[in-house]
C-alpha positions, 0 to 999 in steps of 0.5 A: 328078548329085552326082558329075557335079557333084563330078568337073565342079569337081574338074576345073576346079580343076585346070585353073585350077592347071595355067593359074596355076603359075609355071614352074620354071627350075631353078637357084640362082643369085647376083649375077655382077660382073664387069669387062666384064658383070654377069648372074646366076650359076648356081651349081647346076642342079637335075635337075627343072628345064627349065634342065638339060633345055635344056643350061644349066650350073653356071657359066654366067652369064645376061645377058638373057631375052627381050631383058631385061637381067639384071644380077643375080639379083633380075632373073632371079627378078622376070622369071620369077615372070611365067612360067607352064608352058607359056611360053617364053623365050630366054635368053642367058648366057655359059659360058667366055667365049663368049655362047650363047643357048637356048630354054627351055619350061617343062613340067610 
């Protein structure tokens, strides 16, 4: 009964973890200011990370998620805190001046 027991909350413990982690985009970014835009600047995609396996770039500037402007990097990085494995959100950015947008799933 004990290992039941054992094995029933180690279980458990993982499934709340697994419900609870935050989604992991995968870049660094920096504040983009531009002179027709401002967003958030991917300065690097890490190979981790759901943005490389979802075709984002080093260069490519994020201007919305979800239809939530970003304006500069805190925005992306307060927006995505929220976000947990599992979810999916719809990003717009701009790469050599033509807007594209993708969606992204955060996986484990």
């Amino acid at each position: 009964m004990r290992k039941f027991l054992l094995s029933f909350l180690c279980l458990c413990s993982i499934i709340t973890l697994k419900a609870t982690d935050q989604g992991y985009l995968g870049v660094v970014v920096n504040d983009y200011i531009g002179k027709q835009f401002n967003g958030a600047l991917i300065i690097n995609v890490m190979d981790d990370g759901a943005a490389k396996q979802y075709g984002l770039l080093d260069n490519d500037i994020v201007t919305s998620i979800n239809n939530f402007p970003i304006v500069k990097k805190s925005d992306l990085v307060d927006y995505l805190k929220n976000k947990n494995w599992g979810d999916e959100v719809q990003i717009t950015f701009n790469r050599n001046g033509i807007v594209k947008t993708t969606k992204i799933f955060f996986r484990i």
